[in-house]
C-alpha positions in Angstrom: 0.0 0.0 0.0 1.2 3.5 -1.1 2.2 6.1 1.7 -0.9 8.7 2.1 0.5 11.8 0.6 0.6 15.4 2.4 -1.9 18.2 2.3 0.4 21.2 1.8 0.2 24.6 2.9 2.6 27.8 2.0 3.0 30.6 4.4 2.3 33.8 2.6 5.9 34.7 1.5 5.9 31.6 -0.5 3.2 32.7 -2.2 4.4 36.6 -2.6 7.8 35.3 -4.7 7.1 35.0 -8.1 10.5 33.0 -9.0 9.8 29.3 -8.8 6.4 29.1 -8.4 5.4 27.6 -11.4 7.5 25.0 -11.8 6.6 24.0 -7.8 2.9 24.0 -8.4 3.6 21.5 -11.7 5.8 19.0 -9.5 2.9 19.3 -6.9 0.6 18.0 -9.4 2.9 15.7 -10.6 3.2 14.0 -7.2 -0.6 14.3 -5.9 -0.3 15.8 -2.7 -3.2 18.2 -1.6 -3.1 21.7 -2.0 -4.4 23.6 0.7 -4.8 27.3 1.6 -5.1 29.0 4.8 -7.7 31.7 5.4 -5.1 33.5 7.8 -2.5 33.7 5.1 -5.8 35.1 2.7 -6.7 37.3 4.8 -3.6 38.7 5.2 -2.8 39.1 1.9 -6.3 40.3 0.5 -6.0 43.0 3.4 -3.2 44.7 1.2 -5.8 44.9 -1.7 -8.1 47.2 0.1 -6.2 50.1 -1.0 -4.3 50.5 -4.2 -1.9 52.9 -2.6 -0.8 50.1 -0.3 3.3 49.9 -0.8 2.3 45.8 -0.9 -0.5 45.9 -3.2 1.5 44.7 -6.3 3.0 42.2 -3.8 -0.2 40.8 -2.6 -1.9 40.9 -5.9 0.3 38.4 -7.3 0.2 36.1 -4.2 -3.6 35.6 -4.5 -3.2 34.8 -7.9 -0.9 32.4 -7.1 -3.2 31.0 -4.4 -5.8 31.0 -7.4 -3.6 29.0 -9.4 -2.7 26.6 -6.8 -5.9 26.3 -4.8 -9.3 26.8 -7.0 -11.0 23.6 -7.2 -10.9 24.3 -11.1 -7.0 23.2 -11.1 -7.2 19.8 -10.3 -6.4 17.6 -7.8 -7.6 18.1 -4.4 -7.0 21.5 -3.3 -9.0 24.8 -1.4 -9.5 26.5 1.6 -9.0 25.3 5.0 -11.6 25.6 7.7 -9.7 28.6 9.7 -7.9 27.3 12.9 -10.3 28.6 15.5 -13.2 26.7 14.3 -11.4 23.9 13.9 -10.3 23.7 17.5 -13.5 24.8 18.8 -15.2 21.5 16.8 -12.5 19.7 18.1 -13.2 20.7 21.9 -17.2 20.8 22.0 -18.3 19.3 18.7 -19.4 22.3 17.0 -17.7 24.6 14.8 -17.9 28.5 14.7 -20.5 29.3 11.6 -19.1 33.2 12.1 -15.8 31.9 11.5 -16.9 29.9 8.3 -18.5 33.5 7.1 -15.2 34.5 7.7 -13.2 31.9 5.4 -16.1 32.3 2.7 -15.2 36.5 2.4 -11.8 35.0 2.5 -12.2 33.8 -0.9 -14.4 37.0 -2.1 -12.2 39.8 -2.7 -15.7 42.1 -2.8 -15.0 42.3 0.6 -11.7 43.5 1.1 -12.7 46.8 3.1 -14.0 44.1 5.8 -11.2 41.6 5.6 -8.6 44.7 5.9 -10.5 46.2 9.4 -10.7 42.8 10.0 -7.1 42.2 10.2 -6.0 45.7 11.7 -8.2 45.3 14.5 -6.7 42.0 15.2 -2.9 43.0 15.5 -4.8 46.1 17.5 -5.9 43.9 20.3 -2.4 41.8 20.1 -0.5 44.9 20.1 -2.8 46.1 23.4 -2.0 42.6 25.3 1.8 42.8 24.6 1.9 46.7 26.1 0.0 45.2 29.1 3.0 42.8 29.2 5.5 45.2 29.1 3.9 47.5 31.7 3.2 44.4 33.9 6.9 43.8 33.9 8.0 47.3 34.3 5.7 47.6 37.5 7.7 44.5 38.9 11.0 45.6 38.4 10.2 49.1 39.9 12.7 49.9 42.4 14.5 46.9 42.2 18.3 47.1 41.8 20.1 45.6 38.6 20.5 42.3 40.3 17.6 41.9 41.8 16.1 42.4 37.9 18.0 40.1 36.9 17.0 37.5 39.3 13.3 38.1 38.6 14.2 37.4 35.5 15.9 34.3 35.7 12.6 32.5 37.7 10.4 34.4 35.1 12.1 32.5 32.1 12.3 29.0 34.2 8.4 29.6 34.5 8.3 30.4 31.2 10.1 27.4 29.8 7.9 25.3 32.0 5.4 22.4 31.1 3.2 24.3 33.4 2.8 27.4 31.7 2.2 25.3 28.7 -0.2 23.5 30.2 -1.8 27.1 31.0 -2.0 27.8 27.4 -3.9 24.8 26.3 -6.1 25.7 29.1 -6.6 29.1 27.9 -7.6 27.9 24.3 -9.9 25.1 25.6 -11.7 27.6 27.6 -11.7 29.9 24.3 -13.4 27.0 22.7 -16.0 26.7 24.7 -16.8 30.1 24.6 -16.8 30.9 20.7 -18.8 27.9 20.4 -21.1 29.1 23.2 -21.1 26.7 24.8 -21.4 26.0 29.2 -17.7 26.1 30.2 -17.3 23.0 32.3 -15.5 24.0 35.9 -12.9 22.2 36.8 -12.1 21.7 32.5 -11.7 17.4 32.8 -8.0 16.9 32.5 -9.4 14.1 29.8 -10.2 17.1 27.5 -7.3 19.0 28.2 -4.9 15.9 27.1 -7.1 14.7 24.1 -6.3 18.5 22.7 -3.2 19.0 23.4 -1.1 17.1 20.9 -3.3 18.8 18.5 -2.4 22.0 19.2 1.2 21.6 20.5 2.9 23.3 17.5 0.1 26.6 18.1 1.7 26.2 22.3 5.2 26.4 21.2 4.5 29.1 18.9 2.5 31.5 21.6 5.2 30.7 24.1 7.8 31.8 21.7 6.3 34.9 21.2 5.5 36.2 24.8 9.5 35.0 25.0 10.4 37.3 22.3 8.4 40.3 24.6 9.0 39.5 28.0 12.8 38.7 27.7 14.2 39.7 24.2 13.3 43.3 24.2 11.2 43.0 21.6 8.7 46.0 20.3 4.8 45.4 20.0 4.4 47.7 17.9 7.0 46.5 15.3 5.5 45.0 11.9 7.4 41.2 12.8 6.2 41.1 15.7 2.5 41.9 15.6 2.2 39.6 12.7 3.3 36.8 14.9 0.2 36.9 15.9 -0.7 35.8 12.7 1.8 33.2 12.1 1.1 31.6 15.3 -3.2 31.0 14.0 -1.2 29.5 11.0 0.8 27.2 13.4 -1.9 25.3 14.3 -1.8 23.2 11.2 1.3 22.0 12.3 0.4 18.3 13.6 -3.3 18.5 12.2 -4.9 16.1 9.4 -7.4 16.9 6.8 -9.1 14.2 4.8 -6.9 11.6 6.3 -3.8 13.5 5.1 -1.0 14.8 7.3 -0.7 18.7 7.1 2.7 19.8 6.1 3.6 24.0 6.2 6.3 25.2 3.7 8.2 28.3 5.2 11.4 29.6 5.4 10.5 31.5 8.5 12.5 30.0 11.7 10.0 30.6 14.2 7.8 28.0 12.2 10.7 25.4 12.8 11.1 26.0 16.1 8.1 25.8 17.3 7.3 22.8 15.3 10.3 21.0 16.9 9.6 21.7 20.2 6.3 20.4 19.6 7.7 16.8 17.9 6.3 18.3 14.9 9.8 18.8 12.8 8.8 16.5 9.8 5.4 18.6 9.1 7.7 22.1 8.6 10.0 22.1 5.6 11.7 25.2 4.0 11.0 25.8 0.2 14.3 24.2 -0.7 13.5 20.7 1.6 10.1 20.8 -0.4 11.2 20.8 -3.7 14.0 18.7 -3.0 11.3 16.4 -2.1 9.2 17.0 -4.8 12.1 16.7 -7.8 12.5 20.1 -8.5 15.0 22.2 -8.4 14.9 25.2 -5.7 14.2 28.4 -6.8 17.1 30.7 -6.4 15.9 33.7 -5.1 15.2 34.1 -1.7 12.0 34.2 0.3 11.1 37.7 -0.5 13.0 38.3 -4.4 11.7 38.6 -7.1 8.2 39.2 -5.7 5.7 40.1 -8.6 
């Protein structure tokens, strides 16, 4: 019996670099693994399109093409849009999915509804950007009046706590109860530790991804207000495919971006992350030689 090929994802500058792209999407075909979409990725990109003046219009434009090309149900194979991660976890935690959500992924693949998509988005990385300034004040107000040692102590026990399995264990506790609430559904108190370790190896890559980011805030200095970091916030929705199935097939995410591979490998999940060149090396062609970002059309 033949191995069950991958359904395969591209993070959205795969999509934005023009160089390559064809000759990838013909190998994929070639082979028969799924090609699959996220609506987070979408999104992102359509939000560019809202306004023409956008410096990543031209950019964009040519990544949902490409996504067209790739992903419409006209170009064989199986391929689309995946149910967005949210709903997904919130069927996989009560049973039911999130029909708003679905709306969502359906506008997703509209582009008449760009003005939404971009507010959509903005307010998003508004209300990421809000939480991370909490953070930082949180941690100022703790380290008030403290000498440079004494900072650096509170430190030290912060990223122990930090690195621990109980503040992951927090997290997948946090998304459970999220679950439960998008779906509106009664929040079961205490949550049965059953439930909480049925989810968790379904969403350890999405763990390792939101504990990477409140590492990069809390201890590297890092700005949440900067264009990398709020869309991190992005990326990490996105992360959730990394250990997931759809139709019986194992997802796999093509990136080049590091914080993918690191999270997937803290999570177990290394084989299900690739970079472009792993892929095509995989697939029989040969890697496209510029870099995650040239030659974008």
């Amino acid at each position: 019996m033949s191995a069950i090929l991958p359904g395969v994802l591209l993070d959205s500058n795969i999509y934005r670099t023009r160089a390559g792209f064809d000759a990838l999407l013909e190998a994929e075909k070639r082979r028969g693994v799924a090609r699959y979409a996220d609506p987070f990725v979408v999104a992102e990109l359509l939000a560019h399109l809202a306004d023409p003046a956008d410096p990543d219009y031209g950019t964009c434009r040519g990544a949902i093409y490409r996504i067209h090309a790739r992903c419409n149900r006209g170009a064989g194979g199986e391929c689309g849009i995946l149910q967005d991660s949210e709903s997904r976890l919130a069927y996989l935690v009560t049973g039911s999915s999130l029909p708003k959500h679905d709306f969502f992924t359906e506008r997703a693949r509209m582009q008449p509804h760009l003005l939404q998509i971009a507010e959509h988005v903005v307010e998003q990385k508004a209300r990421f950007v809000e939480t991370a300034r909490r953070l930082k004040d949180t941690i100022q107000a703790v380290h008030a009046g403290a000498n440079e040692e004494e900072r650096k102590e509170t430190m030290k026990r912060a990223r122990r706590t930090h690195a621990s399995a109980e503040t992951r264990r927090g997290f997948a506790v946090g998304y459970v109860r999220a679950a439960f609430v998008n779906a509106e559904r009664a929040l079961p108190d205490p949550l049965p530790e059953a439930l909480i370790g049925r989810v968790y190896p379904h969403i350890a890559t999405a763990i390792e991804f939101e504990a990477l980011i409140w590492e990069k805030l809390a201890f590297d200095g890092a700005k949440p207000e900067s264009r990398g970091i709020q869309s991190l916030r992005w990326d990490q929705r996105i992360a959730f495919n990394v250990g997931a199935t759809s139709n019986g097939r194992p997802l796999w995410l093509v990136t080049n971006d590091g914080d993918f591979h690191r999270a997937a490998n803290a999570a177990g999940y290394s084989d299900r992350v690739l970079t472009r060149a792993t892929y095509e090396k995989w697939l029989g062609v040969t890697p496209a030689t510029a870099s995650d970002g040239a030659n974008k059309l």
